[in-house]
BAKE-80999 format. One record per residue (C-alpha): residue in one letter; x, y, z. Coordinates in nm, 4 decimals, decimal comma. Example, Ala and Ser with C-alpha at 12.3 -4.5 7.8 and 13.67 -1.06 7.14 Angstrom:
2
 res        x        y        z
   A   1,2300  -0,4500   0,7800
   S   1,3670  -0,1060   0,7140
This chain:
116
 res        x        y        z
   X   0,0000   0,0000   0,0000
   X   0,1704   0,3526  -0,0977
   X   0,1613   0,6824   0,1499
   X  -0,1522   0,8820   0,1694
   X  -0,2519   1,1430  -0,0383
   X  -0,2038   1,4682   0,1235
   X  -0,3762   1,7861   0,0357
   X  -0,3011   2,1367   0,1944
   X  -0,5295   2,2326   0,4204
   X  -0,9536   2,3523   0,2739
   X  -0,7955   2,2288  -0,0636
   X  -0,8993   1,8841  -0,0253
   X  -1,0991   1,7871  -0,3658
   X  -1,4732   1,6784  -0,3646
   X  -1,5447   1,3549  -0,2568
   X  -1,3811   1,3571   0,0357
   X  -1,4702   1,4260   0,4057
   X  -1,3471   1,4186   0,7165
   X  -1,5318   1,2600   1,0418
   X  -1,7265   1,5452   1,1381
   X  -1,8436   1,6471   0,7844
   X  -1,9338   1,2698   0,7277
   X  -2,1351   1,3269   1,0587
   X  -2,2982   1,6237   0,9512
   X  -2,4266   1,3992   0,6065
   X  -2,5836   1,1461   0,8554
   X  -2,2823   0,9535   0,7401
   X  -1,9939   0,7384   0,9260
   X  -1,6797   0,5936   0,7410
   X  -1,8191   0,2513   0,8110
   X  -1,5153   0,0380   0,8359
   X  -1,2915   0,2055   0,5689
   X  -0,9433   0,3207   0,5622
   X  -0,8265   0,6712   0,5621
   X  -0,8524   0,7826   0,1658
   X  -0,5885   1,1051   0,2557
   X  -0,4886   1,3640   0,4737
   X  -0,4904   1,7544   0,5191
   X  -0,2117   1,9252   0,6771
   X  -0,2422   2,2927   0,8121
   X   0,1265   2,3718   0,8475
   X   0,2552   2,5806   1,2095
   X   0,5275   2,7900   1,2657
   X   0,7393   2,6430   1,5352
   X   0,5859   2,2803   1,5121
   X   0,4774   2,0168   1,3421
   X   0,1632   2,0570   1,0474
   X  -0,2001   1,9916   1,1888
   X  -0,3625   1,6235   1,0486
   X  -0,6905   1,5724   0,9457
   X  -0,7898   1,2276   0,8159
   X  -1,0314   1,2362   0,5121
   X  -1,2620   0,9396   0,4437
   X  -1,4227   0,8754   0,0730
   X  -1,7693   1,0093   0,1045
   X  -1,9015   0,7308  -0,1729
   X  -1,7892   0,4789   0,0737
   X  -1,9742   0,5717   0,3533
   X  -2,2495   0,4061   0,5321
   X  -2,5536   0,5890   0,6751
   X  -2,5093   0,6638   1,0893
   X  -2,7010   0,3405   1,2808
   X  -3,0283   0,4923   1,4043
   X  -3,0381   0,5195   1,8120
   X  -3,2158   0,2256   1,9385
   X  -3,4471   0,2815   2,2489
   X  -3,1763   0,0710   2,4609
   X  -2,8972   0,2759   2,3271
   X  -3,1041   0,5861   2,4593
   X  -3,1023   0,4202   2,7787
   X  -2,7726   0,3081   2,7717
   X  -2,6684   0,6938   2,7198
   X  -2,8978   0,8673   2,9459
   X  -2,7284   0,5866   3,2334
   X  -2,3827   0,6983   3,1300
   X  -2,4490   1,0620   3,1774
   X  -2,6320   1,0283   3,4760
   X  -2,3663   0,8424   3,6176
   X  -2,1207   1,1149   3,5007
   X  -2,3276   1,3878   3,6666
   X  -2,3572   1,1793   4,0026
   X  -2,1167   1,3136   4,2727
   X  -1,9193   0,9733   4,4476
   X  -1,8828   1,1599   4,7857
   X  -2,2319   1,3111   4,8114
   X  -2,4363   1,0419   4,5898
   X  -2,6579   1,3796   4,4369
   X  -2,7136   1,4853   4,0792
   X  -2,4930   1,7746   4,0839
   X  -2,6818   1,9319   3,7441
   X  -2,3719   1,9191   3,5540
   X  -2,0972   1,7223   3,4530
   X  -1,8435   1,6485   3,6870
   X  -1,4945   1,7482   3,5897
   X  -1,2458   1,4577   3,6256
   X  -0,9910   1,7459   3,7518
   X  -1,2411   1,7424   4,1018
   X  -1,3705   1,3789   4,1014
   X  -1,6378   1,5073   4,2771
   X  -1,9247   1,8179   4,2540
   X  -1,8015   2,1879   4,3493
   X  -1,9107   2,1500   4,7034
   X  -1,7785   1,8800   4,8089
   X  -1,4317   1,9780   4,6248
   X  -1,4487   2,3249   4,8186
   X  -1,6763   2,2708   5,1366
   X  -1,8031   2,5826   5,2663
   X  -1,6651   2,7117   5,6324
   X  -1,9786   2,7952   5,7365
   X  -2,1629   2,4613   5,6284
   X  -2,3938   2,3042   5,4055
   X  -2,6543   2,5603   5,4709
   X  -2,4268   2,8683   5,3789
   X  -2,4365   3,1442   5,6048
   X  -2,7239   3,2143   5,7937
   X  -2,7287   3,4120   6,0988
């Protein structure tokens, strides 16, 4: 198999797509290898990659299935549940805490904040 074709970067020819454009079809690469690359070159480092895939090879996205709906609202929940507290903390929980803002930073004055 030879090297990759490689295009400078937004002068990729038609046909080709990268992930998210494929997404934005309602398309996914579906198994194939990367057709070519785009490379965006930088000043003091190396050129930014993109991978293109051939747009007449791709398959249309698999529809979401009532368990995979379930499966995903599970996984976010899960991602949103504090492991010190055990409460929905409304948001994402950022892996730099590993647990919700309060419990990172408890308050001086106590749960209840300050009340005279």
């Amino acid at each position: 198999m030879g090297a990759l074709p490689v295009f400078r970067w937004r002068l990729a020819p038609d046909g080709y797509a990268t992930r998210r454009q494929l997404r934005a079809l309602g398309l996914r690469p579906g198994g194939q290898p990367v057709a070519a690359q785009l490379e965006r070159p930088r000043r003091r480092r190396g050129p930014l990659v993109a991978y293109l895939y051939r747009v007449d090879l791709a398959v249309p996205v698999r529809p979401m299935t009532p368990a995979r709906r379930a499966a995903l609202e599970r996984a976010n929940r899960a991602r949103r549940t504090c492991p010190s507290c055990r409460r929905d903390a409304g948001y994402v929980i950022p892996t730099s805490l590993g647990t919700c803002v309060p419990c990172a930073y408890p308050s001086p004055e106590g749960p209840e904040g300050s009340t005279p």
